[in-house]
N, C-alpha and C positions, 0 to 999 in steps of 0.2 A: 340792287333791284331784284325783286323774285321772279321768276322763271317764271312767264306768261301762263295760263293753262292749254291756247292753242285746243283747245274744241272745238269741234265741228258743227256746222249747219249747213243741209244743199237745199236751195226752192228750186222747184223745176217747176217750168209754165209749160204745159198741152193743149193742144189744139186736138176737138174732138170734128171727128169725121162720120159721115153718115158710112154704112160699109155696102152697100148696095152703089150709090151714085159717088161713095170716094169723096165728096164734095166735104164742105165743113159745113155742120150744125149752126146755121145762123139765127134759129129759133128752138132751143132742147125746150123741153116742155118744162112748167116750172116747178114741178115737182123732182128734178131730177137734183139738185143742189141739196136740197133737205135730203137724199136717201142716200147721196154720197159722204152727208157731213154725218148720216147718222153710222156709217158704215166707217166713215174712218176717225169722226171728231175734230177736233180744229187743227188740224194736219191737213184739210182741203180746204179753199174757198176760191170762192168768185176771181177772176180777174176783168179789166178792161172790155174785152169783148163777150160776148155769152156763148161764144163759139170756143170758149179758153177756160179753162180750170188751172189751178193752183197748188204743189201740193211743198208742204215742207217737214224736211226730215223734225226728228226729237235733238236735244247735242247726243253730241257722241264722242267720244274720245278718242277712236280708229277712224281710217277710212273703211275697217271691215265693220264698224258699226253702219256705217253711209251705206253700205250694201245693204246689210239686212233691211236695213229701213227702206230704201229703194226699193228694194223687192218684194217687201210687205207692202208696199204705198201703188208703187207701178201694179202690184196685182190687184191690190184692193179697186182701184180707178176701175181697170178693166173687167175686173165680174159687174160693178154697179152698170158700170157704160152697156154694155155688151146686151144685156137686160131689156134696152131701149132699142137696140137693132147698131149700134154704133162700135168706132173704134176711136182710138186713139194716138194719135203719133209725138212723138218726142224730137220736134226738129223744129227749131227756130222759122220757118214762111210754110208754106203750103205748096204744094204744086204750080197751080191754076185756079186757088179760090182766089175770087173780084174781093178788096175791100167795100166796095160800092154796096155790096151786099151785106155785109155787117153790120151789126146791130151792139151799141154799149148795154153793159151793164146798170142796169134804174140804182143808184146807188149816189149818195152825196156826193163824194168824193171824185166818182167816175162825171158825173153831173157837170160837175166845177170843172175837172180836166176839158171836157169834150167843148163846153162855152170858151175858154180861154184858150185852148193849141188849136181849136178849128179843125180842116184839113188836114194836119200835119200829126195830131194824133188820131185820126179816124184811120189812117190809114194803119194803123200800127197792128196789121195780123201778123205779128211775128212774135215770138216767143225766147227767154233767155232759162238762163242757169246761173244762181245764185248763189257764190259759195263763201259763207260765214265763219271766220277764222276767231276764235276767244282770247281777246290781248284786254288784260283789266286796265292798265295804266291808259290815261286818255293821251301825255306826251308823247310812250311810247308807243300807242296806235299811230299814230302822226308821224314819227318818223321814221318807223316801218312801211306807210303806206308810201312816203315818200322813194323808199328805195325798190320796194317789191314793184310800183308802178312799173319797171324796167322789163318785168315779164311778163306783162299784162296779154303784149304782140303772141306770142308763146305760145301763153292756154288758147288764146284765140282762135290760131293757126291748128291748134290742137282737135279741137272743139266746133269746127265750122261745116255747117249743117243746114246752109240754107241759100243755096241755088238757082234756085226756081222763083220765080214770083208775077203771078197772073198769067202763069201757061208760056213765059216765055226762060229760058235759058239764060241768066243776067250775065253770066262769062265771070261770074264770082262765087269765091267761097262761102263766104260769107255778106249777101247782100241784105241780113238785118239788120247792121249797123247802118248802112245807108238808110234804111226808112227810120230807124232810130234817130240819126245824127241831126233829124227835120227838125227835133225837140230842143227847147234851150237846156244850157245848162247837163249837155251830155258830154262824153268824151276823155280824153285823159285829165286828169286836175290837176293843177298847179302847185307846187311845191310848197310845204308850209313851216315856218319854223318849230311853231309850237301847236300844240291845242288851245292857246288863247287865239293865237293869229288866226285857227282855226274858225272859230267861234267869233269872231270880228267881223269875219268874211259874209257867214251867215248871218252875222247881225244886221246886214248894211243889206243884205236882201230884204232881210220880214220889214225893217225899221221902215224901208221905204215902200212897202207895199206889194215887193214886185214876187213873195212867195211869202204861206203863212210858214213855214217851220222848214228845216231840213230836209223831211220826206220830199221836196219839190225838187231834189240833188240830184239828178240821176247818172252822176259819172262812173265810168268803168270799176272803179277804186272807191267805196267812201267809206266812212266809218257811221256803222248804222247808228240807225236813231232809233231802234229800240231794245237795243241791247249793247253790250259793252263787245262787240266785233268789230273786225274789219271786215268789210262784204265787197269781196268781189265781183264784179257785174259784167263783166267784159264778155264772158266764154257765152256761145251760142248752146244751144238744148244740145246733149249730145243724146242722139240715139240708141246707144249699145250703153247700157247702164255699166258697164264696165268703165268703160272708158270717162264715164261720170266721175267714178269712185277713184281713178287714176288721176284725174284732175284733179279730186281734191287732197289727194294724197302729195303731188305735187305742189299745191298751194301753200299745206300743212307745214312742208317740208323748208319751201324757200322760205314762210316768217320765220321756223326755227333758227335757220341757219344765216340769217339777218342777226337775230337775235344772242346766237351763239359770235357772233364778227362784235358785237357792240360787245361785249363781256369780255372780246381782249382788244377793246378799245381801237378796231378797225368798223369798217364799214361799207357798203355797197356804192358804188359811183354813182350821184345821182346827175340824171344827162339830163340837156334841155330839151321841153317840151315836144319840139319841134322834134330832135330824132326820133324819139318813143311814137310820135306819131307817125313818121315816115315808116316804121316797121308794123305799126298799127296797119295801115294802110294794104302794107304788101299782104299780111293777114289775111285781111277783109276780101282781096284780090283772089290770090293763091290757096290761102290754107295750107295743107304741109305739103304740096308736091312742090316748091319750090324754096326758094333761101330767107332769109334773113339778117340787113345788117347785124353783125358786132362788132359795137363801136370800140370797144377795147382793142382789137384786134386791127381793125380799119380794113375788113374785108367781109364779103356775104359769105357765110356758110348755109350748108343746106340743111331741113331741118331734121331731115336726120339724122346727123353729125350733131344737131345742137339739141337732142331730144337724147344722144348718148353722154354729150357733154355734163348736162343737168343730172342725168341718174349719176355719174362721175363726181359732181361737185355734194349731190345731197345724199350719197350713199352712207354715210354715218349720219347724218341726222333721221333717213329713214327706218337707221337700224335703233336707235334710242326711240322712235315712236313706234316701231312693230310695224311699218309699214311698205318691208322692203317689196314684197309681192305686188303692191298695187303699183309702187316707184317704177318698179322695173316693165310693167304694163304701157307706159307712156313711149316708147322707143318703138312699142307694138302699134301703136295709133299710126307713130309717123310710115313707119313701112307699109300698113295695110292700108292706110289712109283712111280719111275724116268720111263721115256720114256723107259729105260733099260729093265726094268720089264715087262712093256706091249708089248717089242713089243716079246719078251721072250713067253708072254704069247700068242700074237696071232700066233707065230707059234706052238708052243703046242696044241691049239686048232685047227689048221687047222690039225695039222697030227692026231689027235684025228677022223675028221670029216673023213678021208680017204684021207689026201693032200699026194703023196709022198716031201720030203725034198727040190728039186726045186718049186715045186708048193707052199710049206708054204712059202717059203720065198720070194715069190712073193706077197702071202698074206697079210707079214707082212710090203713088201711097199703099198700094198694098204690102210695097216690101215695107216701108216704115211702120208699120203698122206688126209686121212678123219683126221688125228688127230689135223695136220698142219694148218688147219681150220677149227676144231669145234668150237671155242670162236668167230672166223670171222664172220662165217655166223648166229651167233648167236644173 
């Protein structure tokens, strides 16, 4: 079998903020989508809320391509935004903005969502990171996504950036996943043997009604429906556009080296459901200042130990893609810690300086909003 091509795609979803009241834009005015699409082209669009914009890399064949594009795209956002009186932040929930106050997107598709999930998707102001891996074979997307499922907890843990939601402190790293998991049809997928089994699965959805195509999939892991990838969904917006590009350098890395195990006829342990999810879970919880089962092993390790392990395990597959610099950046996540942590800490320090509790957390979108683009303007 030939050597996958493994190119790259990242979609990052934003939440735009008024930069006076910090609040999110629940009304931008309607001319702002035409002057962002004519400023960047179909690299932005609409999403779900009108308080959310959309933006997706070109492929790329590096994770230092994921950057340039990043940095052209995050800059681009921000001169259109900025224009308006507004900013932008890169983190999966908000501080303290009310869902109640959101407003969908007038769009078919969004239309259909908003009638059929009710509730469960109105709620959904939170934002992910999309990252698109190039596997042409359909069997071998399938049992690749079967084994890389395994570090799905990982990127998560990596990646978690959403804290806060409607002014209160959730005691999580990552509390998107919770408003996400309201949704059917989320979460880790089920093991498949083939791409027919695949394709079975989705059939026995549309045949009976209960979704028109594959788009209505929305699990951590699936194999997109409009290109020949695997799209990873799991990781929350990261903040520090670095740490994006470390993700997906890391991503890059574990299908290579998946891929490299099948070529001498080994392969990655595929566990049941259920643990991946109990490590999901700690993820969702913790983020990296805490452990993570390995089940190989049959003990927790902390994730910085398993954030040097991974650069350990894929240090030759990052040296055959050129990727060692961004590889070695992920060990940097766990030590400095997740967008979680910081912005944790800049409310702390603002109520330290005399902020009362509304005012820190105004503070702490100002820092995302500075943090969104330190690596940009840098």
């Amino acid at each position: 079998m030939n050597r996958p091509a493994f190119t790259l795609g990242v979609e990052e979803e934003y939440l735009l903020v008024d930069r006076e009241s910090r609040d999110l834009v629940a009304e931008p005015p309607a001319d702002l989508m035409p002057t962002l699409s004519e400023a960047i082209g179909m690299q932005v669009s609409p999403e779900f809320l009108k308080s959310q914009v959309e933006i997706g890399t070109s492929v790329c064949a590096t994770p230092a391509e994921v950057r340039q594009e990043l940095k052209r795209l995050r800059g681009a956002v921000a001169d259109v935004v900025s224009g308006y009186g507004y900013g932008f932040i890169a983190a999966s929930t908000h501080p303290f903005a009310r869902w109640t106050e959101q407003h969908h997107t007038q769009k078919a598709r969004y239309d259909q969502i908003a009638r059929d999930l009710a509730a469960a998707v109105r709620r959904m102001v939170i934002c992910g990171m999309h990252i698109h891996c190039g596997i042409e074979d359909d069997d071998l997307r399938i049992d690749l996504m079967n084994q890389v499922t395994y570090f799905l907890p990982h990127m998560l843990a990596l990646s978690a950036s959403s804290p806060y939601w409607q002014g209160e402190d959730t005691g999580m790293a990552s509390y998107r996943l919770t408003v996400f998991d309201a949704l059917p049809r989320t979460g880790i997928p089920d093991s498949f043997d083939s791409w027919q089994e695949y394709q079975r699965v989705v059939s026995r959805l549309t045949d009976v009604g209960a979704i028109e195509d594959a788009s209505k999939i929305w699990w951590d892991i699936r194999p997109s429906v409009r290109w020949p990838t695997l799209e990873a969904r799991v990781a929350d917006v990261c903040t520090r556009m670095e740490d994006a590009v470390a993700l997906s350098a890391l991503y890059q890395c574990l299908l290579s080296m998946l891929f490299t195990l099948r070529e001498k006829n080994q392969r990655w342990r595929v566990y049941p459901r259920v643990l991946t999810e109990e490590n999901r879970w700690r993820a969702q919880r913790y983020g990296a200042t805490r452990d993570l089962a390995d089940f190989g092993k049959g003990t927790m390790v902390p994730m910085g130990d398993l954030a040097d392990e991974l650069v350990g395990l894929l240090k030759e597959e990052a040296s055959q893609l050129g990727c060692i610099e961004e590889l070695l950046h992920v060990p940097q996540i766990a030590r400095r810690g997740t967008s979680s942590q910081a912005q944790r800490q800049a409310y702390e320090e603002a109520r330290a300086a005399g902020a009362d509790h509304d005012e820190a957390l105004r503070m702490v979108v100002d820092y995302l909003i500075d943090a969104t683009m330190y690596e940009v303007k840098s």
